[in-house]
Each structure stands twice: as C-alpha cells, then as structure tokens.
N, C-alpha and C positions, 0 to 999 in steps of 0.2 A: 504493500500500500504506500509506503514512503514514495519507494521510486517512482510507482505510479502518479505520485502528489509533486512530482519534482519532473519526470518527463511533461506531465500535461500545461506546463509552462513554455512550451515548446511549440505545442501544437499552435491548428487557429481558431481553436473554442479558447483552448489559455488565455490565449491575446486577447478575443473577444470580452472574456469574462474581466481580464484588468483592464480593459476599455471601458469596461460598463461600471468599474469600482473607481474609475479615477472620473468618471462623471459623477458618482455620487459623493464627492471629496473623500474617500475612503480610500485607503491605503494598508493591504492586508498581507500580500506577497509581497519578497525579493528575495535574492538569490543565497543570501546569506542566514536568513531567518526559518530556511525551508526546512523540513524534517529530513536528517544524516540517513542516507543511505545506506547500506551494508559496506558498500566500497569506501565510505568515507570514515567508516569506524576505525580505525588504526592505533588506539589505544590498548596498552596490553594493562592487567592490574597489576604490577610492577612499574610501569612507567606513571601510572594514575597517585602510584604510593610517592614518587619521587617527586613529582609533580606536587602535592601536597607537603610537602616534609620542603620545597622549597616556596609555599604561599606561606607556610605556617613561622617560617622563619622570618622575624622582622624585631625591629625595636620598639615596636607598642606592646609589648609584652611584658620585657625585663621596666620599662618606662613604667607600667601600669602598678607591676608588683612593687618597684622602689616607691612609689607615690601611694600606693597603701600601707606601707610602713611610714611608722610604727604604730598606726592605729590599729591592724591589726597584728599576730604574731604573723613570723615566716611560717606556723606550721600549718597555721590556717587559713593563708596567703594560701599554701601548697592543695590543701584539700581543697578549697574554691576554687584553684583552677581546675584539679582533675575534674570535679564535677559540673563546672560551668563547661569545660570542652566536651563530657561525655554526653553530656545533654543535645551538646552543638553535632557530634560529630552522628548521634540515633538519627536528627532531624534529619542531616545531609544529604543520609542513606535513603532515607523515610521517602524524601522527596526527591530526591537523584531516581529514583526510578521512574519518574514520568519520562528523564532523556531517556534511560536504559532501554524503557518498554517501548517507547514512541520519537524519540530522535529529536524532540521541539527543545526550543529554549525558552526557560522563563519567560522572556516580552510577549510569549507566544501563547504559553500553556495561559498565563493571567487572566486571558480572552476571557475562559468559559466560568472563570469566578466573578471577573468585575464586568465584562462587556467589551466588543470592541474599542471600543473610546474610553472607556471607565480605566481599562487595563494603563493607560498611561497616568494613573493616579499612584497603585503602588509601584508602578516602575520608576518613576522619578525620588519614590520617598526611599526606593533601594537605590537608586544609583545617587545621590548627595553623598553619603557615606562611605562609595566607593571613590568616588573623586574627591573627598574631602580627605580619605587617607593619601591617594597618590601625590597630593600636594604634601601635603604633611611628610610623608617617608621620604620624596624626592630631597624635601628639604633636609634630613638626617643625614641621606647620602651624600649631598652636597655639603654639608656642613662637616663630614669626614674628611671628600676631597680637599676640603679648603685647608684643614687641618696637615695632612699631608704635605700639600703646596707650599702653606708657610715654613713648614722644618726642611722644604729643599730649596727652595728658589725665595724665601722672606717675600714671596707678595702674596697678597690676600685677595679673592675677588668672590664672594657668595653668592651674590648675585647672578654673575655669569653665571657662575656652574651650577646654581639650581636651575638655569635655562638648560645648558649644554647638556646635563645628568637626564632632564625633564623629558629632553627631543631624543637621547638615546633608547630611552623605554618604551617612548611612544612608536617610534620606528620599528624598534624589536616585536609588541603589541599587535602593531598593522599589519605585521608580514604573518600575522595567523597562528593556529594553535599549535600546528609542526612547529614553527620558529620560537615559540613559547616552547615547548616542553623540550626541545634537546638543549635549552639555555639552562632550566631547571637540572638535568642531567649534569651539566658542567656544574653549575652553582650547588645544588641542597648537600651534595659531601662533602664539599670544600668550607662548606658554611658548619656543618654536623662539628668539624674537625678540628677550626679553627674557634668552635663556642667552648668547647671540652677544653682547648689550650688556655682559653683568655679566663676559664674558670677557677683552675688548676692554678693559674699566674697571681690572678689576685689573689685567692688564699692562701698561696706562699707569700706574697710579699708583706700582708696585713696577720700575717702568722694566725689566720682562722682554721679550725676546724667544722666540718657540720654540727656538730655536736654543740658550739659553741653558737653558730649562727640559728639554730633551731631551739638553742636556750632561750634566746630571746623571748620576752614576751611584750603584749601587746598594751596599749595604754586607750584604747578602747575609745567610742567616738564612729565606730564605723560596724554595722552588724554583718554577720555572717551572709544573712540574704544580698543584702546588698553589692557580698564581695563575688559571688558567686555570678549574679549579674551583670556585673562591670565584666568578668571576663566571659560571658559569653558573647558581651559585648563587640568583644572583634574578630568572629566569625558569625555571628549570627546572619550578618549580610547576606554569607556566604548560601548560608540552608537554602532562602529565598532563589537565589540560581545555581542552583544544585545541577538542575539538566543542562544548562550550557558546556559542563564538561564532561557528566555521563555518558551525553550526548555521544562522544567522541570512542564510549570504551567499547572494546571487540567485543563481537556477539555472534553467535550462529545465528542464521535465518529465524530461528521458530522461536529464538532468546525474547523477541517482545509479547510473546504470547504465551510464556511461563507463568502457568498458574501459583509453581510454589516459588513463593516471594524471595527464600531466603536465596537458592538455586540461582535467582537472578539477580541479585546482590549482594552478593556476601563478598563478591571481590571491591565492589565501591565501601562498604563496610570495614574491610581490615584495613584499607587504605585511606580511610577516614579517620578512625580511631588508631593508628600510630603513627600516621605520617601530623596529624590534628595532635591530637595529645598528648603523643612523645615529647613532639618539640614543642609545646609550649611551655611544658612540662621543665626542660632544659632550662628557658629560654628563660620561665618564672622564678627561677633558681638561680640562674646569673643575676639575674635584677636586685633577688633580696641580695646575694652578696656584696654586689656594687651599693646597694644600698645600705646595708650595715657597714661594709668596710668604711664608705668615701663621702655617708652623709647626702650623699647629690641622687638625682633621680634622672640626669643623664648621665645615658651610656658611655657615651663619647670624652665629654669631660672624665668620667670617674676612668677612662683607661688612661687619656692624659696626664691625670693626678697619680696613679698608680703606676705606672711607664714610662712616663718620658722623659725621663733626663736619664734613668736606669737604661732603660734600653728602647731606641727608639726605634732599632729595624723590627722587634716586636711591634711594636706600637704601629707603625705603617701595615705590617700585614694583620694586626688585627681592625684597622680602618680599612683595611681593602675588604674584610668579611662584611664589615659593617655596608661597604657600599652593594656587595654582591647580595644580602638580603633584604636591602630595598627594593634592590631590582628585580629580585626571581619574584618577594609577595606580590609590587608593585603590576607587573605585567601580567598575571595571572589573574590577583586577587581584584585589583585598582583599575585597571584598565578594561579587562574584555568584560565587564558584566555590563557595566555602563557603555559598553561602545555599541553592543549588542542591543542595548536599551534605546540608544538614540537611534540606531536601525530602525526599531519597531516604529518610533514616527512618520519616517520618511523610507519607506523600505524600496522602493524601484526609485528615489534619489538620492538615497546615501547608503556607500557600502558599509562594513564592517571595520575599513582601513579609517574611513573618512570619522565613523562614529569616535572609534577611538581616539585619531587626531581630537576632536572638538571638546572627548572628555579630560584628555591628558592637558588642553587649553587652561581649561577653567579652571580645571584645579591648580596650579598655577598660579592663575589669576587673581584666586579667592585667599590666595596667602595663608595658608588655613596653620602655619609654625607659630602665626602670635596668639594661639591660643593652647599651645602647648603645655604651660602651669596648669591645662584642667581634663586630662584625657581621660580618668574615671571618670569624672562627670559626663563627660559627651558621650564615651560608651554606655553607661547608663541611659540615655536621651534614645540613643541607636537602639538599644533593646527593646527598649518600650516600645518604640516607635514603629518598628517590623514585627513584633509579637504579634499581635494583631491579624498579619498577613500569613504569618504562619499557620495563622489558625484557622484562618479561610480557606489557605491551600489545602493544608492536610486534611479538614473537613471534607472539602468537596470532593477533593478525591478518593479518599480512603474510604468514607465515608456514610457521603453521598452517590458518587460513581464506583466506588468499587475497584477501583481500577481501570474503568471503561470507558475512553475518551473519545468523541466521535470526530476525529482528530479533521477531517476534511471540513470538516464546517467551521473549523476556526476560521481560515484561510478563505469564507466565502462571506462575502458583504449580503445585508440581509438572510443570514443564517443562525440558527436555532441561540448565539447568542449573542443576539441583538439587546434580548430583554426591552427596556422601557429606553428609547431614543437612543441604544448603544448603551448603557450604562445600567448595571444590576444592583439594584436597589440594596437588593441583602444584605452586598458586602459594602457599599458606602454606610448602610443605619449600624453593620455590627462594627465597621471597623470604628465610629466615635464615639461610642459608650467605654469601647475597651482599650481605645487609647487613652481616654480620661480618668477611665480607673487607675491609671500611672500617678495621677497626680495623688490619690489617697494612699495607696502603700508605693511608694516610691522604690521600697526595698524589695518588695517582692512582686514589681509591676510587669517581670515577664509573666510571670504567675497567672495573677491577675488578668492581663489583657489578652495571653493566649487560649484562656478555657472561656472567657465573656464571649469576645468572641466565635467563640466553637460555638456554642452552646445558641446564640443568635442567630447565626448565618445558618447553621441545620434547622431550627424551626423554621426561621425565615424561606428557606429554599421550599422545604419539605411542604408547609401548607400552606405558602403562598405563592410564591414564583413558580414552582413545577405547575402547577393548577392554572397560570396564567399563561408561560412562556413553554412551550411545548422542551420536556429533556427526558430523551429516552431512554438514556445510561442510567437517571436515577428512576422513573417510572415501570418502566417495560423491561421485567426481569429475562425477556428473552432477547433481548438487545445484544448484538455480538461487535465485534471490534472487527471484525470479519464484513463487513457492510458490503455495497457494493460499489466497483471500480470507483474511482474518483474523478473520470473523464465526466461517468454519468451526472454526478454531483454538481461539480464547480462549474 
C-alpha cells in the first residue's frame, strides 16, 4: 500500500487529485512526507541504537543535573533521571510504531487526531522546542570552539562560529537521514569514550570518589516529581516524532501488519532504552561531578577550571567531544523533526532540505543561550506542554484505532479527517483543560495533562465525533488496513 500511495503521485489521476487540493488551498502530498517504502527502509536496529546513543548525547543533560544540585541529592538526581528517560524511552517505542507499521511521519500521522489544518497546531508546539534547542547547543558548541581558538591563535570570535558551527549542521541535516546517521557512526563512540575520560579526569584531579559525590545530600526546595519531569523534559519532544525515524528501520514486507506488537518493536525498544538511558545516565553523572567538584553548572567552564593550565591538549580534545555532541543531538534530535514539520505546511513547495534550512535559521535567530541560567524551568514548560499531545496520540491510536490507520485518507483533501472545517474539535477542547492543569500541580503536570487529556479526547471521539464525522478504524470492527488500492481512493 505504501508504494502504491507513493507511485500514484506519478500517475494523471495523482496530478489531477493535487490539482484539485491546490484549488482548494490544501496542501497534503510531497515527496518527502510520503509513507517509506520497503526500499527506503535501510535502517538496521544496530545503526537505530547508534543513532540514539548519538541524539542522546549532549550538554542539556550534565547542565540540567549540575543546576539541580544541591536542591536535590546526586542520588536522586540519578533515580529521576532513570525514571524520567524510562518513561520517555516506553512512549518512543509506544508510538514509533505508527513509522514501523505505516512509514508516515509525525506532521503526517497528526492529521487523523487534530484535522488536516488543526494538525499544524501540535506541530509547531513540537517543533519550538526542537529549534529552540538547536540554537541553544549550536551555541555550546561554538562557545567550545571559541574556547579552543583563544589557547591557539588568542582571538576570540563567538559570534562567527555560532554562525559557521550553525551552517555546518544545517548542511549535514539537509543532505538527509543517510548523511545523518553515518555522522552518528563516527560521533556517538568517540563521544561514549571521551565522556568516560573527562569523568575519570575530574575525579582525579578534585581527589573524589563516588562514594563521596553520592554522600552528598540535598538541601531540599525542589521535589522529587518535579525532578523527574524536568528530565523527561528533553526527550519528550522526541516520543511526539517517534515515526520520523522508525520510519526508516528495516522490515520484511508483512512487518506493518504484525499483529504481535512486541515482534515489531522490540528492536526500536532496546535501542530506545540504552542508547536513551545509558547515556543520559552517563551524561547525569558527569554533571553532578562537574557540579560538586567546580560549583559551576557549565560544562565547559568546569573543564577549563579543572584543565587548563594542567593540561591543555586534554582540554582541547575534551572541547572537541563537547563540539561532536552538539552536533550528532543537534542534526538528528534539533533539526529533522522540525524541518519535517515545516514540510507539512508547504509540502509540493518546500522540500525537507529547505524545511531544515529555515529551522536551523531561526533558531539562530531567537538567540535562545540568554536564557540559559533556567533550562529546568523550560524543560519543565516543554513537558507540560507536549503531554497533552501525547495523550491524544496514544489514545487514538492505541486506543481508539487499535492500530488501524486508514492511512490513504490522510493524504486526500476532503477525507474522513476533515472533521468540523479541517480541524477536530476533541483534541483542541482536550488538549486546554490538560495543558492548564500544569498550572495546579506544576510538579506532576506530565501526570496530570497526559491522563486529562486521554480520558477527554476518548469520550470526546467515542460519543461524539465518530457519531458525526464518519471513522471506520474506530466504528466498524471489521475494518482492515488491507483496504482497497489507493489509485481507487485518492
């Protein structure tokens, strides 16, 4: 059915039918948004694990943990994150199988929850957070390079090279998911290798033991829910475009119409959960050290305080990791879900190369480093803010459909979900009840706004929209995913 849905773009009923959607200002195909073919699958779960293990690596992580110390202990720093990423990395899985089963990406799948046009409501509230980190990390990486710069040549230019650092990631980004993940390949072991050294370095040279750094304790000000939020806080984004990179992982033929779940995900699963919670795992453990040893909640400065006048050719190669895990998160995590995002706007006028340009732009633009004294707090804001959407996705599918997407009527203007003018009531009424529940428990406002909304958006569907807007996946238990050709259809 994929390829079926990707040759009939070809045809001159294709042509006809986006003739008659670009008359209706609708804009629903392009070449980039189409559901992956079997030939386009070229992901192995090995390359998916490597791939993750280099989004996973970055400096919002140890940043996050030194900035919740000492309100809380390291050891409860430690257990908030396993269990804020094991949460992140079930979801990933959970909804990564819409790519696995059906090939779409996120801007894509959104359709049949929010509406053709609605669907651009949670895609921009996912993509802020994805260009609001790429600004932010490009600036970390530039702010290495600069670092470096001054101990060989004494000039200083930041400016520049968050441009220069900025245009290298976006390029890397443009040239597509191949060019992405054999960059991951060179990057996430060199990154693994050099975070194990720079850990090892500072607790020699501040003469810590773990025993000593896990003595610590906490002087309290910050609860446990809360800490645990803040870090699912930066991967949560991710769950949300899960299938953009499922999308991509190998499959036999009959792999989207595997009944048993685990069968067809368990290789995005392993590679969730320890390429996701290895490394932040790692990543939360250099943090608290840098943060107990050097007081500071940057990375960067605490290896300069700790390095540099001792030994500066460490010091440059551990700034060269630092610039290699801006870039591997950056291009992966920062770039393709929003570039993919602005596609869905303008799909037969901007490719995937172009979205990414405009996303790598802005972030940029929005300077988003002078806000850097408060990255709990924004990841907090982020959580909340996507919960919500979470909980509409996994409703409706899991749920509601079952698994049963009637995946050619996304892609047809005037089809089954048009709902009320383009736009589905359900998830605009569930998702601002349950994003304002954030504002009464703050601390446990993933909590909160992902079960508010579940629990809305299912009745909402169930005895009112299915009863108005014809859905066969959730009505008609004999509805198969198996339909007919897609020529007939579109």
């Amino acid at each position: 059915m994929r390829n079926a849905l990707i040759e009939v773009l070809k045809t001159k009923k294709g042509v006809a039918c986006m003739n008659q959607d670009k008359e209706k200002g609708i804009s629903l195909k392009g070449k980039d948004i189409m559901p992956t073919a079997n030939s386009e699958r070229n992901m192995s779960s090995l390359a998916y694990l490597v791939l993750w293990i280099g989004i996973a690596v970055q400096l919002v992580t140890p940043i996050t943990a030194a900035q919740l110390y000492p309100a809380l202990s390291p050891t409860e720093i430690i257990v908030a994150c396993i269990l804020g990423n094991l949460i992140v990395a079930v979801l990933l899985t959970l909804l990564g199988d819409i790519g696995v089963k059906y090939g779409i990406p996120y801007a894509v799948y959104i359709r049949a929850c929010f509406g053709y046009l609605g669907a651009h409501i949670p895609a921009v509230v996912r993509a802020i957070p994805a260009i609001f980190w790429f600004g932010f990390q490009t600036w970390m990486g530039a702010y290495a390079l600069n670092v470096i710069m001054e101990m060989l040549t004494g000039y200083s230019n930041l400016t520049l090279l968050i441009i220069l650092f900025g245009a290298v990631q976006i390029i890397n980004t443009a040239m597509g998911i191949e060019a992405i993940t054999k960059f991951e390949w060179l990057a996430s072991p060199s990154i693994l290798i050099i975070g194990v050294i720079l850990q090892v370095f500072i607790m020699n040279q501040h003469n810590l033991t773990f025993g000593e750094i896990f003595a610590q304790g906490g002087e309290g000000g910050i609860s446990m829910g809360y800490a645990v939020v803040v870090m699912m806080g930066t991967y949560i984004t991710m769950a949300l475009n899960a299938p953009d990179f499922t999308r991509f992982l190998k499959t036999n033929k009959n792999k989207k119409n595997e009944s048993n779940w685990w069968k067809a995900n368990n290789g995005s699963f392993w590679a969730h959960t320890i390429g996701l919670v290895g490394s932040m795992l790692l990543f939360t453990i250099i943090g608290l050290t840098s943060g107990v040893a050097t007081g500071t909640w940057n990375p960067i400065d605490a290896m300069v305080q700790t390095m540099g006048a001792d030994s500066p050719l460490l010091l440059i190669v551990c700034l060269v990791f630092v610039i290699l895990a801006q870039w591997s998160t950056n291009i992966s995590a920062n770039l393709l879900p929003p570039g993919y995002i602005i596609v869905n706007f303008f799909p037969r006028k901007i490719t995937f190369a172009m979205g990414s340009i405009i996303a790598g732009v802005i972030g940029l633009l929005i300077q988003p480093w002078n806000y850097a004294d408060f990255v709990p707090q924004i990841l907090l804001i982020i959580t909340a803010t996507l919960a919500p959407i979470v909980g509409v996705m996994f409703t409706d599918y899991y749920l509601l459909r079952k698994r049963k997407l009637n995946i050619e009527e996304l892609y047809k203007v005037d089809g089954q979900y048009k709902y009320w003018k383009n736009l589905n009531p359900a998830a605009v009424i569930a998702y601002i009840p349950s994003g304002l529940s954030v504002l009464l428990f703050p601390d446990y406002g993933f909590v909160s706004a992902l079960f508010i909304s579940m629990v809305l958006y299912y009745t909402l569907m169930k005895y009112w929209i299915c009863k108005v807007y014809v859905q066969p996946e959730i009505t008609d238990a004999q509805f198969s995913i198996e339909g007919p050709e897609v020529e007939q259809q579109v």
